[in-house]
SERO-4910 file (N, C-alpha, C, O; in steps of 0.05 Angstrom, whole numbers):
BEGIN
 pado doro    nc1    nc2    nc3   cac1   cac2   cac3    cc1    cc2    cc3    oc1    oc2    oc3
  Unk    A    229  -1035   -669    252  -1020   -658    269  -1040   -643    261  -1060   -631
  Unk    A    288  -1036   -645    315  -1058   -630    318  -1053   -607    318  -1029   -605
  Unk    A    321  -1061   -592    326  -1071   -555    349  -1043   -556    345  -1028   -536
  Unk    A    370  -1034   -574    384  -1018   -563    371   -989   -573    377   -969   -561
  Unk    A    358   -988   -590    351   -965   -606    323   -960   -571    323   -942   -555
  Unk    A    307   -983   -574    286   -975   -543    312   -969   -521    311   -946   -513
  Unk    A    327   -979   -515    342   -974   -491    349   -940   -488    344   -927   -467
  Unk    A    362   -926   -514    376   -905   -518    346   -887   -508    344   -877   -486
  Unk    A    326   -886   -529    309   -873   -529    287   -864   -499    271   -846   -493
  Unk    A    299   -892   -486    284   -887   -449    304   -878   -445    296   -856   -438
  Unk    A    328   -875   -445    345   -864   -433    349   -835   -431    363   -821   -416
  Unk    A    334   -828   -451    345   -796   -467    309   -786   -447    308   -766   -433
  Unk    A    291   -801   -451    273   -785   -434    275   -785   -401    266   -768   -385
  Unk    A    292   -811   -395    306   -803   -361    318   -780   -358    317   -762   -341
  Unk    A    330   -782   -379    354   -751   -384    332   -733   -373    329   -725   -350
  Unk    A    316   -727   -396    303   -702   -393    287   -697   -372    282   -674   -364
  Unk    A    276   -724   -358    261   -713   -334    278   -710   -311    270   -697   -291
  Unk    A    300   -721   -311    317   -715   -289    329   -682   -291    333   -667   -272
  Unk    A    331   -678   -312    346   -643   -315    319   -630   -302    319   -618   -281
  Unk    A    292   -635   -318    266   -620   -307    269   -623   -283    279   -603   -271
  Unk    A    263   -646   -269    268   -646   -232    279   -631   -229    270   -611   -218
  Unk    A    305   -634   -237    332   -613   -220    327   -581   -221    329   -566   -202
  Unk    A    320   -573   -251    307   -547   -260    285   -544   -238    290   -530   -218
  Unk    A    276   -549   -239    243   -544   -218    258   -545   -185    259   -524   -173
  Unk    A    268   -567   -175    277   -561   -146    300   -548   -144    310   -543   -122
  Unk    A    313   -539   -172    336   -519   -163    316   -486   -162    322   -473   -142
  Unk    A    300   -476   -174    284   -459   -176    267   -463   -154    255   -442   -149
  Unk    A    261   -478   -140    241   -474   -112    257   -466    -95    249   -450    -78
  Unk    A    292   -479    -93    300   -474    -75    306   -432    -80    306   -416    -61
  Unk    A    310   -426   -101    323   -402    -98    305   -383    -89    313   -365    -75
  Unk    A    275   -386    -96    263   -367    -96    254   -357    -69    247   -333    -67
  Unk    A    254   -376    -45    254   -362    -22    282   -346    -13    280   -327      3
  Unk    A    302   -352    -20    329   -337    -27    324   -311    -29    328   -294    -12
  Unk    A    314   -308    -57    308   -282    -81    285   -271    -52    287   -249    -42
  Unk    A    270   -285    -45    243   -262    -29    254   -256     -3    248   -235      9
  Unk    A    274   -277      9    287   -263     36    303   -230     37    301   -211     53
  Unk    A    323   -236      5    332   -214     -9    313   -200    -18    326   -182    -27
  Unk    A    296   -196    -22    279   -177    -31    267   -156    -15    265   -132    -19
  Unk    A    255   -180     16    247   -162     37    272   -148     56    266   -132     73
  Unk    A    300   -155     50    326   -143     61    320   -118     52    314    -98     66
  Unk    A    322   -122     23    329    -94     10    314    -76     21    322    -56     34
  Unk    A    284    -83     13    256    -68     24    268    -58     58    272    -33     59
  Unk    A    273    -71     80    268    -60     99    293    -45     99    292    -29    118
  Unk    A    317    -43     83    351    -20     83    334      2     64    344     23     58
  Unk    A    310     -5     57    307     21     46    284     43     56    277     64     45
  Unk    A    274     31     79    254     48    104    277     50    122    273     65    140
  Unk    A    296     42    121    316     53    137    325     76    138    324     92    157
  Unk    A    340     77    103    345    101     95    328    124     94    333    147    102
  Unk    A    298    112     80    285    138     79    278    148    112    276    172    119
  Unk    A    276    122    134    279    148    165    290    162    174    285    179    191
  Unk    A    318    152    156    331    177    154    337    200    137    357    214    141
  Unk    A    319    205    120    319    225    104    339    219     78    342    235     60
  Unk    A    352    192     80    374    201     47    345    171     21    345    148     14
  Unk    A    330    192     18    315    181     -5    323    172    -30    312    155    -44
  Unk    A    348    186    -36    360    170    -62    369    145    -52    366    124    -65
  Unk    A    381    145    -31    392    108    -28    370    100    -23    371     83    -41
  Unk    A    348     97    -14    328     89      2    310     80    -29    300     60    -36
  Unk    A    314    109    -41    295     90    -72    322     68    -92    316     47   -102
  Unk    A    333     73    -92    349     50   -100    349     20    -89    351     -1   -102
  Unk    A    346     24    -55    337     -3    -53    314     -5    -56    311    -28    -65
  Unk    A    287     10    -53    259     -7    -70    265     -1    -95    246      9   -108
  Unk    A    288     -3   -109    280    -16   -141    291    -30   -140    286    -46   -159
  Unk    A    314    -40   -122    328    -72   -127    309    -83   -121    299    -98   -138
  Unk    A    298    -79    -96    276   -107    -86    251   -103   -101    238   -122    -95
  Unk    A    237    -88   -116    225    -81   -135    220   -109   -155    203   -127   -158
  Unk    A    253    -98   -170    263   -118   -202    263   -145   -183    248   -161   -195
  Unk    A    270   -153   -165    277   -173   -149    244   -195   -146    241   -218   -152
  Unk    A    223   -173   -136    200   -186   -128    187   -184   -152    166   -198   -154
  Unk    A    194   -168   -176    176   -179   -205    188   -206   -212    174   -225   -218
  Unk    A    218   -208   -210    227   -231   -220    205   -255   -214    192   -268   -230
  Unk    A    206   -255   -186    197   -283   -178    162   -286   -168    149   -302   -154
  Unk    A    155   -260   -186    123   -260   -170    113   -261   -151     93   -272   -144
  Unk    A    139   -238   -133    128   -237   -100    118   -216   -100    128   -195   -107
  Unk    A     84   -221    -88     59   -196   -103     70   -172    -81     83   -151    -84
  Unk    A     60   -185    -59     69   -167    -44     88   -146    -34     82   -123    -27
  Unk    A    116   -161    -36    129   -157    -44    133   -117    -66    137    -93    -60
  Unk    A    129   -131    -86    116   -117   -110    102    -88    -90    115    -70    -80
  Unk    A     76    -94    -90     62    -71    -67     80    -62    -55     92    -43    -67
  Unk    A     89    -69    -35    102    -60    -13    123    -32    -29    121     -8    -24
  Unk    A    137    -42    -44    160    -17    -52    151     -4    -76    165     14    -84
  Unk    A    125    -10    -92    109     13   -100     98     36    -84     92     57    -94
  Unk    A     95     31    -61     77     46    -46    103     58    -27    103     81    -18
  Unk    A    120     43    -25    142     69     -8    147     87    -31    143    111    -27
  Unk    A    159     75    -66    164     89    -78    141    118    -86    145    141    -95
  Unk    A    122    105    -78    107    129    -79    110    155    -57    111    178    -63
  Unk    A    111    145    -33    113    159    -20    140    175    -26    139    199    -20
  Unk    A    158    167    -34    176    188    -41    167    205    -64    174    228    -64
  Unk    A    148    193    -86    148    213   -106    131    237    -99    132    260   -107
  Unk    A    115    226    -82     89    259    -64    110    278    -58    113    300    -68
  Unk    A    130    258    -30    153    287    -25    166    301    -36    175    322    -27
  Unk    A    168    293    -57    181    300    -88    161    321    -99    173    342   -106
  Unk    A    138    321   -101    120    329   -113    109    329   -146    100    344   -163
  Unk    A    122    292   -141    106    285   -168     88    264   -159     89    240   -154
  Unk    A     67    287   -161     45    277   -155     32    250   -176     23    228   -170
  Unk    A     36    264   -196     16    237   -217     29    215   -218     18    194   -225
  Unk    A     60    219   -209     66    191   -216     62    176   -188     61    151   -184
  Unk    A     62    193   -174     53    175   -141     34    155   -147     36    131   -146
  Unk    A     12    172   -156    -11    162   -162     -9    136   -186    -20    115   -178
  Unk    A      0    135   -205      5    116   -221     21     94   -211     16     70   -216
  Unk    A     41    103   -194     45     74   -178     39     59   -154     47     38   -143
  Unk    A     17     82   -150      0     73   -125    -34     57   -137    -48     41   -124
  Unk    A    -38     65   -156    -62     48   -173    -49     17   -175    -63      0   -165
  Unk    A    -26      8   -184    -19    -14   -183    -15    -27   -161    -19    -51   -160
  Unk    A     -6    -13   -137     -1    -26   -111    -33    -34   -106    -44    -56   -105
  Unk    A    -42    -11   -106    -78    -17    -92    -87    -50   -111    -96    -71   -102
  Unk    A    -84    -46   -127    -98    -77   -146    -85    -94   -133    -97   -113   -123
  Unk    A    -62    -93   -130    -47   -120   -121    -57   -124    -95    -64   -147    -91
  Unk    A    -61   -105    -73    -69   -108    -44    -99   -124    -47   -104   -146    -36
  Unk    A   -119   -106    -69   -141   -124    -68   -140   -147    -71   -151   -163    -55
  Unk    A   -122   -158   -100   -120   -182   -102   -116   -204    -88   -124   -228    -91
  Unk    A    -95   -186    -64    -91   -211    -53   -105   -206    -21    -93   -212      0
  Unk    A   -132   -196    -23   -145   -185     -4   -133   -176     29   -143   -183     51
  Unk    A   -110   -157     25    -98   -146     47   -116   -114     53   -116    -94     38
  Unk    A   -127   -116     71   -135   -103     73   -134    -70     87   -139    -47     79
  Unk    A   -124    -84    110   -109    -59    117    -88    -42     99    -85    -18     97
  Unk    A    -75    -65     87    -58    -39     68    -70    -22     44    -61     -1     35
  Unk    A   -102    -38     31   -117    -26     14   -117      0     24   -106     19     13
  Unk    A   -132     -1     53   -139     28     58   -121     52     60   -126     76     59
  Unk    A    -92     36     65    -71     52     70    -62     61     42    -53     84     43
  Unk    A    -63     48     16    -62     56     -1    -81     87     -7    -77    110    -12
  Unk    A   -103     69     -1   -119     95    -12   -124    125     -2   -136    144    -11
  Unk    A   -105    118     24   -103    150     45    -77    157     26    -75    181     20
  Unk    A    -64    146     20    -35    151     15    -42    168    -13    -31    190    -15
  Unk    A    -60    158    -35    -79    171    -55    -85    198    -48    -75    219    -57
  Unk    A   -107    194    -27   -115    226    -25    -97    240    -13   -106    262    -11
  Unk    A    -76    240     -3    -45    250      6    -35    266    -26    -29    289    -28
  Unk    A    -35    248    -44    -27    266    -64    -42    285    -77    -31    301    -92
  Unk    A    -72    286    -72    -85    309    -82    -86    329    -66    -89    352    -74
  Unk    A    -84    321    -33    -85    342    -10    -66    357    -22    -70    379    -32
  Unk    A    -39    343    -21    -13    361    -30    -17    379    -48    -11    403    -46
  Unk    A    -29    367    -69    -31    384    -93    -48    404    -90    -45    419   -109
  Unk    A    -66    412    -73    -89    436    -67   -109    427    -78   -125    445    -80
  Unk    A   -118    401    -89   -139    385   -102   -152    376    -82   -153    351    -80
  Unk    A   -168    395    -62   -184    386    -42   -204    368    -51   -210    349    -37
  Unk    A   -216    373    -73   -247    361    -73   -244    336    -78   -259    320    -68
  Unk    A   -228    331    -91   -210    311   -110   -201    291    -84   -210    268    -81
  Unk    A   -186    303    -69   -185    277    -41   -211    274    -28   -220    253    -17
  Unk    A   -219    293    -30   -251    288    -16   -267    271    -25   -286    263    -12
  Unk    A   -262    264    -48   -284    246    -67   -258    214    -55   -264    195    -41
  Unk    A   -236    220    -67   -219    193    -55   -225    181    -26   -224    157    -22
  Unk    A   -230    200     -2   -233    195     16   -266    176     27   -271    160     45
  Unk    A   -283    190      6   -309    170      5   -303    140      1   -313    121     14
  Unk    A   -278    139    -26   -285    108    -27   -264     91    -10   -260     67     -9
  Unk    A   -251    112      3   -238    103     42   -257     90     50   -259     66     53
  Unk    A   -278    113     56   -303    111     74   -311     74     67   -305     54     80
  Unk    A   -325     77     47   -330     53     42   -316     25     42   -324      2     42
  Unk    A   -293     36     41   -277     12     39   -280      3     69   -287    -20     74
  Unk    A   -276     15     81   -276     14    116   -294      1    123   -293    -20    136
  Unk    A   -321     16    113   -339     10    125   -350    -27    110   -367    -42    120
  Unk    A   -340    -31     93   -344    -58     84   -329    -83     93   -335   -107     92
  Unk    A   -301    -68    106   -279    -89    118   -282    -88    148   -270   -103    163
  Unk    A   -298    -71    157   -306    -68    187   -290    -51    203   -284    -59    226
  Unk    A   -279    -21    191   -247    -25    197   -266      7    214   -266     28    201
  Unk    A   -275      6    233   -291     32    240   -277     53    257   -288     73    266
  Unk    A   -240     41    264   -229     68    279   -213     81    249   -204    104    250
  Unk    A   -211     65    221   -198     78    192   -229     89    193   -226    113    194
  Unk    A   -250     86    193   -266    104    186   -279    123    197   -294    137    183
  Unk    A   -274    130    238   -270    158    254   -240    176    237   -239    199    227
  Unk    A   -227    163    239   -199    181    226   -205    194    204   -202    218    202
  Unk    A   -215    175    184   -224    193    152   -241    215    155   -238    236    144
  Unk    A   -257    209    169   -285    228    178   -267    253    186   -268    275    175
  Unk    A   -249    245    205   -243    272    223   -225    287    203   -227    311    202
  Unk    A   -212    276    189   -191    293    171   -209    301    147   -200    319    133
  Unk    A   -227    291    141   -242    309    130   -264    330    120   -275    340    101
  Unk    A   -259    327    150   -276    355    175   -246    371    176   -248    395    174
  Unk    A   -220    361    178   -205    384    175   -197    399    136   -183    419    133
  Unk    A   -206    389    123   -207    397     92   -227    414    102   -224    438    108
  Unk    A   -248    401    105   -275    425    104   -266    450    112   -265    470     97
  Unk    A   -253    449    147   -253    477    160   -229    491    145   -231    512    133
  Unk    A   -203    475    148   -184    496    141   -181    506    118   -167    526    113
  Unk    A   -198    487     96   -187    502     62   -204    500     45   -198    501     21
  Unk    A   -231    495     55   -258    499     41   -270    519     57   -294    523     51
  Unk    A   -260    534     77   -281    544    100   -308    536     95   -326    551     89
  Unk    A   -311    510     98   -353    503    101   -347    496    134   -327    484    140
  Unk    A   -358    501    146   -348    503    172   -388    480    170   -384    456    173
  Unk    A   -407    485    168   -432    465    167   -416    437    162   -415    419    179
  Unk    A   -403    438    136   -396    402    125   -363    391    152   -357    368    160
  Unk    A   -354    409    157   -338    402    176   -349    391    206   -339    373    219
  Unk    A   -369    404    211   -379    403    236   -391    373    234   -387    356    252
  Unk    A   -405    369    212   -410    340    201   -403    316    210   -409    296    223
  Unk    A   -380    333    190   -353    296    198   -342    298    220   -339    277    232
  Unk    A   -334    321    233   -326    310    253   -345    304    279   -337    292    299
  Unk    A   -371    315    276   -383    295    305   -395    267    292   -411    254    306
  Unk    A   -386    254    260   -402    225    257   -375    219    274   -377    209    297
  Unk    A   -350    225    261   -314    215    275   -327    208    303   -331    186    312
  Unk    A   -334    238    318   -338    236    341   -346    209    355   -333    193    367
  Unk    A   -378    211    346   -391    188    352   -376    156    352   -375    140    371
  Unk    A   -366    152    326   -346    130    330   -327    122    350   -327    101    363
  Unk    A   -305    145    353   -283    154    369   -300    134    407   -292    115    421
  Unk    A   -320    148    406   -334    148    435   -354    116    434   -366    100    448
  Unk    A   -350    117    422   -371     75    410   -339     56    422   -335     37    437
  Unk    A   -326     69    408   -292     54    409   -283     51    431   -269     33    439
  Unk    A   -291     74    445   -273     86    479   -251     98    464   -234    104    481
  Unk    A   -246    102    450   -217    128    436   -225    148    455   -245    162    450
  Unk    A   -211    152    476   -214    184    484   -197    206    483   -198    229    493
  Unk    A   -179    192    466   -152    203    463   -159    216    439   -152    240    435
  Unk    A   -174    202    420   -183    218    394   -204    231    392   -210    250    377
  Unk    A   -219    218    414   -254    230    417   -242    268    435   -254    290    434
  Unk    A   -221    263    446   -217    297    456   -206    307    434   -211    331    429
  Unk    A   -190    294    417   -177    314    393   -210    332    383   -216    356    384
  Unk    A   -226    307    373   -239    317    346   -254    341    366   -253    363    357
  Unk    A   -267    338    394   -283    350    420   -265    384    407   -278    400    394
  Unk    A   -236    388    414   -219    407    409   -231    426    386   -240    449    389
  Unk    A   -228    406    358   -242    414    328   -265    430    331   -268    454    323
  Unk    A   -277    419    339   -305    424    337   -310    453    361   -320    475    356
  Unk    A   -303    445    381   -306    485    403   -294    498    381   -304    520    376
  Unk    A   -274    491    364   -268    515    338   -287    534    326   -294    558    324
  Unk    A   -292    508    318   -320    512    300   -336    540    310   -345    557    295
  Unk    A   -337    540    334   -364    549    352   -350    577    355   -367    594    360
  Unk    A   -322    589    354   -314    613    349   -317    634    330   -304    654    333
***
């Protein structure tokens, strides 16, 4: 090969790695851009929904939605599945709550957030409560239970207990399986020093005894 034919041919691969560089640090720079915008949108749209106008409020979690698939911000992602869900319960579409709340939950595991797992999964049995599918949250609320009890999370798992000591009493009348959960709740509530909750469930329970 000739001194100019090698010359051209390094030259043309400078080319190319110089465009790659630039491609790659023009793309690092944007994407914290794209995720600052992403979590904008996300928080104009818990804005709206505190205020009750839910159509604007879901329009911005699907900008920041399309926004955080773009760039593989997981969380992101979660985050405005799980508001969008919550609008679809109030809505009372239920299954699709649920279908876009199964994806949020994977992503939370994945990226082992924990607290929001569980919040996912109350947010779950929320849509079967709604639906009059007591047993159905009741079985969701077990693998609360567990979840809790594996992440150490033991005032998420007095709360689960107690609310579902309130399924039992108010719309299963088993007033035995109510009395249950709410003195294990109890017990926790009072391990914690909660006395703020340990008198709620205290309240529940003299019910009971009527």
């Amino acid at each position: 090969m000739s001194f100019t034919g090698w010359h051209n041919r390094t030259l043309s691969k400078i080319l190319i790695v110089t465009i790659l560089v630039t491609f790659l640090s023009t793309a690092c720079s944007v994407r914290p851009y794209r995720m600052k915008r992403a979590e904008r949108l996300y928080r104009q749209g818990q804005s709206y929904l505190s205020q009750g106008e839910r159509n604007k409020a879901a329009e911005k979690f699907e900008e920041s939605l399309e926004l955080s698939r773009m760039i593989a911000f997981k969380p992101g992602i979660a985050h405005n599945l799980n508001e969008m869900a919550i609008i679809h319960t109030t809505q009372g579409e239920f299954a699709k709550a649920r279908e876009i709340l199964s994806e949020s939950l994977e992503i939370y595991k994945e990226l082992d957030m924990a607290p929001e797992v569980s919040k996912t999964l109350n947010n779950i049995v929320v849509t079967y409560a709604k639906a009059g599918r007591f047993r159905e949250a009741l079985a969701k609320y077990e693998q609360l239970l567990d979840w809790d009890g594996e992440t150490g999370n033991r005032l998420g798992q007095a709360i689960t207990l107690n609310n579902m000591g309130l399924i039992y009493q108010n719309h299963l009348r088993d007033t035995d399986k109510a009395r249950e959960k709410y003195e294990e709740a109890l017990r926790i509530f009072e391990e914690l020093g909660n006395e703020e909750y340990a008198s709620s469930v205290r309240k529940s329970l003299a019910t009971l005894r009527h």
